[in-house]
C-alpha positions as CSV (number, residue, x, y, z in Angstrom):
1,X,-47.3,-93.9,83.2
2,X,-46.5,-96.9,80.9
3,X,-48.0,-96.3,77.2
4,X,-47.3,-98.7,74.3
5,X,-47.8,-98.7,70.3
6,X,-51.2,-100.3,69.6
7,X,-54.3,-100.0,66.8
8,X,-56.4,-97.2,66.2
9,X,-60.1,-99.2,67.2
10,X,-63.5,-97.9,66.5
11,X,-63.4,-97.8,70.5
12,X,-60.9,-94.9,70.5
13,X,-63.6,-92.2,68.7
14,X,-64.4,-90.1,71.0
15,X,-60.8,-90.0,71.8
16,X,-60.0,-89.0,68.5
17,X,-62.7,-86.2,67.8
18,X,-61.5,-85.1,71.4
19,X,-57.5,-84.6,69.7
20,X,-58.8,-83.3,66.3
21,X,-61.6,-80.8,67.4
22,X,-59.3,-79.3,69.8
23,X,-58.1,-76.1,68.4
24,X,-54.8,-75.8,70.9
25,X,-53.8,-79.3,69.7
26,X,-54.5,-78.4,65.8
27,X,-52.4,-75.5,66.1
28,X,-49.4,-76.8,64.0
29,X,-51.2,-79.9,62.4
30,X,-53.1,-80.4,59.3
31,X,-55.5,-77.8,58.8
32,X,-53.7,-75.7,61.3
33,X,-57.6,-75.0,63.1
34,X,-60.0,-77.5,65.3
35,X,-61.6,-80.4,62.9
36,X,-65.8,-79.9,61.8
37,X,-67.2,-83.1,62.7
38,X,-67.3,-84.3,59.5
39,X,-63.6,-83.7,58.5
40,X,-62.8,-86.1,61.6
41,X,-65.2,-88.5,60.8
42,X,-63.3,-88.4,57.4
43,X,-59.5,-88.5,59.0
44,X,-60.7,-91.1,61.5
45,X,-62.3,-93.3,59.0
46,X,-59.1,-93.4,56.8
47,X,-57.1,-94.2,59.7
48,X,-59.2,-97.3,60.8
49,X,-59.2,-98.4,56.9
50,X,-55.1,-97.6,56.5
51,X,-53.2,-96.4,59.7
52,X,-50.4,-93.8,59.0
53,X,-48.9,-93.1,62.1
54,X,-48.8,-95.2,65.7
55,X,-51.7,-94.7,67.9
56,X,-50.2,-94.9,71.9
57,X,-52.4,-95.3,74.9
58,X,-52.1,-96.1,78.1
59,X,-51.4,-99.7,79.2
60,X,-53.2,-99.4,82.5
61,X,-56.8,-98.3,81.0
62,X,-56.3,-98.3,77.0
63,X,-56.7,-94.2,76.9
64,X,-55.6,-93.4,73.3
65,X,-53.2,-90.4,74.1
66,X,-52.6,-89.6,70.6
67,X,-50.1,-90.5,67.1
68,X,-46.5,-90.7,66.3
69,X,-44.6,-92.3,63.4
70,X,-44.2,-91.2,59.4
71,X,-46.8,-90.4,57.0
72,X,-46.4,-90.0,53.4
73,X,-47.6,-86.0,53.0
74,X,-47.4,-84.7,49.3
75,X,-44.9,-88.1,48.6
76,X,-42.4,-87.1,51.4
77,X,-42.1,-88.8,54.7
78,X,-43.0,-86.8,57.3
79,X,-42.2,-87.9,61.0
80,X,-44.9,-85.8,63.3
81,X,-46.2,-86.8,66.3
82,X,-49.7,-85.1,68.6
83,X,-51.1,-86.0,71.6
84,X,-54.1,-85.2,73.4
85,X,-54.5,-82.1,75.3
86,X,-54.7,-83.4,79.0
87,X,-51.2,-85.6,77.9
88,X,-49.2,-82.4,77.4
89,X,-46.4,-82.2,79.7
90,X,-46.3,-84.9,81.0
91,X,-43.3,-86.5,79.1
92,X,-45.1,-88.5,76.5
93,X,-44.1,-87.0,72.9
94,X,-40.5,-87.8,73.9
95,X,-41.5,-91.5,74.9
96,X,-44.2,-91.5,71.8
97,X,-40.8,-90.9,69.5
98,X,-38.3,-92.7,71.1
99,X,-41.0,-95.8,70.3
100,X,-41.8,-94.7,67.0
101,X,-38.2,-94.0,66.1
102,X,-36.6,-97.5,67.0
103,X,-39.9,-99.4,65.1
104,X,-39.5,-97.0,62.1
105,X,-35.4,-98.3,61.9
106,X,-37.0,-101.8,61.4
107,X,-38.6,-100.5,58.7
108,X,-36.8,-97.8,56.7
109,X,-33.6,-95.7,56.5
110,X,-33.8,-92.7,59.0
111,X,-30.8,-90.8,57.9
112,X,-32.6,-88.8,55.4
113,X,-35.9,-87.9,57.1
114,X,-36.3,-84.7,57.9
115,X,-38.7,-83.2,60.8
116,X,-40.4,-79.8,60.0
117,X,-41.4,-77.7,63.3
118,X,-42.8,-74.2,63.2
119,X,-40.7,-71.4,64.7
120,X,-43.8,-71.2,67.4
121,X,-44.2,-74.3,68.4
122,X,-42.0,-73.7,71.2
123,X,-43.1,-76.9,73.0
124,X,-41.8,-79.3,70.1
125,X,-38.7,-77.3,69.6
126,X,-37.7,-77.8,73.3
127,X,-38.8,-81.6,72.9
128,X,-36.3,-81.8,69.4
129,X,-33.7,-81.0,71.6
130,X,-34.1,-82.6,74.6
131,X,-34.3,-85.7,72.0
132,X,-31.0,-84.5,70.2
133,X,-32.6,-84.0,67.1
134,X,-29.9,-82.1,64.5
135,X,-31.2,-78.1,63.9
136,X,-30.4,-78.0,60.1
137,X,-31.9,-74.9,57.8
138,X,-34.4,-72.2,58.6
139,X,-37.6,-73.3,56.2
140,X,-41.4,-73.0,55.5
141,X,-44.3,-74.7,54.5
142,X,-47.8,-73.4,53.3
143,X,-48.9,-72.8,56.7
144,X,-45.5,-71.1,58.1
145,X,-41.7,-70.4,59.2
146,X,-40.2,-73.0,60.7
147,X,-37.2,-75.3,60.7
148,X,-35.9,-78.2,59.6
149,X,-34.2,-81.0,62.0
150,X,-32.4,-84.2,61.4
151,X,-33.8,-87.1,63.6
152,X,-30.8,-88.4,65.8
153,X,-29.6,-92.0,65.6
């Protein structure tokens, strides 16, 4: 499957509620539970009005598959990426980063940005690796335990 960076469009809604409502997929992300309608209404709003991270959808039929890129959370960068439920293992988060990742170097300085996964989130531990990401210091946040990588270069 081909997917490329595009623009979050008033289109890609349904797509978006379908991502934010899903409790599986909120898991590890924001709120850390499935989205009320009204808090993404809110989330997709600001996105349309100021994108933070890179939508991705398919090239063949425009599916949005979900986000990847660096978002300012509590003024620190924060690399994330999340992807709609029927996109999971398919492959995609490590293309969604490598994409982000070599766009983001035209922007910023890497070296420095740290990537924070929770000790449960298997998945994106095995998907740090497989990318080469650097294990560096046992941490938490709010939510949870976790670590801390170093995005490779």
């Amino acid at each position: 499957m081909q997917i490329e960076i595009s623009r979050l469009t008033l289109q890609d809604k349904a797509a978006v509620f379908d991502l934010l409502q899903d409790p599986e997929v909120m898991r590890f992300l924001g709120p850390r539970r499935a989205m009320t309608a009204p808090e993404a209404e809110n989330w997709f709003a600001a996105e349309l009005q100021a994108p933070s991270r890179f939508a991705f959808r398919e090239c063949e039929n425009g599916e949005l598959i979900g986000f990847c890129g660096v978002k300012s959370l509590d003024g620190k960068p924060d690399f994330g990426y999340f992807l709609r439920k029927a996109y999971w293992g398919k492959g995609l988060a490590k293309v969604m980063c490598h994409m982000a990742i070599a766009r983001l170097e035209q922007e910023m300085t890497l070296a420095d940005l740290h990537v924070f996964i929770a000790t449960e989130n298997t998945a994106s531990h095995k998907i740090a690796a497989a990318l080469g990401w650097q294990k560096i210091a046992p941490t938490s946040n709010e939510h949870e335990e976790g670590w801390l990588y170093r995005l490779a270069a």
